[in-house]
C-alpha positions in Angstrom: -115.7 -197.5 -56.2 -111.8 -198.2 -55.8 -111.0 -200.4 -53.3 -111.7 -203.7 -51.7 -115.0 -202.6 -49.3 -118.1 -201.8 -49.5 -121.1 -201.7 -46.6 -123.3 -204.3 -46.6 -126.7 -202.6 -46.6 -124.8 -200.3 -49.7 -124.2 -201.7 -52.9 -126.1 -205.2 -53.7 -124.2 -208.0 -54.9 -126.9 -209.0 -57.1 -124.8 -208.2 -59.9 -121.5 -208.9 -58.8 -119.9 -212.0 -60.3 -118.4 -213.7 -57.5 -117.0 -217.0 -59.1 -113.8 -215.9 -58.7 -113.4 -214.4 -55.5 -114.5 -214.4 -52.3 -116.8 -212.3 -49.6 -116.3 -211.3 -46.1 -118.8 -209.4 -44.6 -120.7 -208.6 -41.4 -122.0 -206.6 -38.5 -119.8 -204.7 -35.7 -122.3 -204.3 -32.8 -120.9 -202.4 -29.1 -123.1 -203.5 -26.4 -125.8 -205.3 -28.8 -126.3 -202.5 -30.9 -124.7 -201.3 -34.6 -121.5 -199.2 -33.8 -122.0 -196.5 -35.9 -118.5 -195.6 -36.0 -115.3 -197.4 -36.6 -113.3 -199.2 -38.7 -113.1 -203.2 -40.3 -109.5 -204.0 -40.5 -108.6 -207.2 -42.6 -105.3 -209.1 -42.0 -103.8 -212.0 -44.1 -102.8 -215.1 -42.2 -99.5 -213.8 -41.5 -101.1 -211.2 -39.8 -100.0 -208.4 -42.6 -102.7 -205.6 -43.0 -104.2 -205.8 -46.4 -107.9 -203.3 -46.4 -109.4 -201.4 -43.8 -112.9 -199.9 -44.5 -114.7 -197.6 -42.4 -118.1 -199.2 -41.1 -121.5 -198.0 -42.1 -123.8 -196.2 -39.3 -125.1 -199.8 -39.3 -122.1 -201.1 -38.4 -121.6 -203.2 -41.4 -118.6 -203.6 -43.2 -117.3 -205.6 -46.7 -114.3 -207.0 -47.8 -113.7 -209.0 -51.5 -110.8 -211.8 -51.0 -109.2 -214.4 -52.3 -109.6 -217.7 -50.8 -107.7 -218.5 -47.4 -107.4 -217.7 -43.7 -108.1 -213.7 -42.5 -108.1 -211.7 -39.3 -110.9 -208.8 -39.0 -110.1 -206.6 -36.7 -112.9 -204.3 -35.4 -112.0 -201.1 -34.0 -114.4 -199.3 -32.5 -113.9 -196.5 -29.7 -113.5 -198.0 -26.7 -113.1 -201.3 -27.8 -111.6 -203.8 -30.7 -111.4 -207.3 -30.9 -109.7 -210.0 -33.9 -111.7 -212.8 -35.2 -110.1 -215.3 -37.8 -112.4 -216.1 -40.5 -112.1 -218.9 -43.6 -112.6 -217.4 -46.7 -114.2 -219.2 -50.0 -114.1 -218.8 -53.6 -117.8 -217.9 -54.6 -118.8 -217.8 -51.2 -120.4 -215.1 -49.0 -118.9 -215.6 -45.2 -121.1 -213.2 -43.0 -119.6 -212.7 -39.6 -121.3 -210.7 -36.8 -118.6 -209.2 -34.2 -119.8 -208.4 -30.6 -117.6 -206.0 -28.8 -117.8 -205.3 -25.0 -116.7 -202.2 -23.9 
C-alpha cells in the first residue's frame, strides 16, 4: 500500500507500530447512514492539502500523521463539511462526521 490511507474496516492495525506516528480515522455518514461514496481530505493547520483517500462503502476513511492540528474535509455528493481534529503520537483519534444534505 503507498500512501497515507487506508479504510478502517480494511487493514487492522494490530500490527502496525504506532509509537511514532499518529492515527486519524472515522466515519462519513449523509443523513445517518455510511456514504458510500466520497472522498476524506486532510489539511495541515495552515490549511495546505496533504492526503486525500477515497472512503470505503462504509464510509470510513484513515489517515497516518504526525502530531499536530488537521482539517478533514469530507466530500461527499451533495454535501462536505471541515472538522479540525488534534492529532497524537501513538494515539488513535476516531472522528465520526455527520453531513446534512
Amino acid at each position: 500500500m503507498s500512501g497515507c490511507g487506508a479504510v478502517v474496516g480494511g487493514v487492522s492495525l494490530d500490527n502496525v507500530d504506532i509509537s511514532n506516528q499518529a492515527v486519524i480515522q472515522g466515519v462519513i455518514s449523509s443523513g445517518n447512514v455510511p456514504a458510500s461514496v466520497g472522498y476524506a481530505r486532510l489539511l495541515d493547520r495552515n490549511d495546505e492539502f496533504v492526503a486525500e483517500v477515497p472512503i470505503s462503502k462504509q464510509g470510513e476513511f484513515r489517515f497516518f500523521t504526525v502530531a499536530g492540528d488537521w482539517t478533514v474535509v469530507a466530500l461527499v455528493p451533495g454535501a462536505n463539511s471541515r472538522t479540525q481534529v488534534q492529532a497524537t503520537i501513538g494515539k488513535v483519534l476516531d472522528v465520526d462526521i455527520s453531513l446534512t444534505e
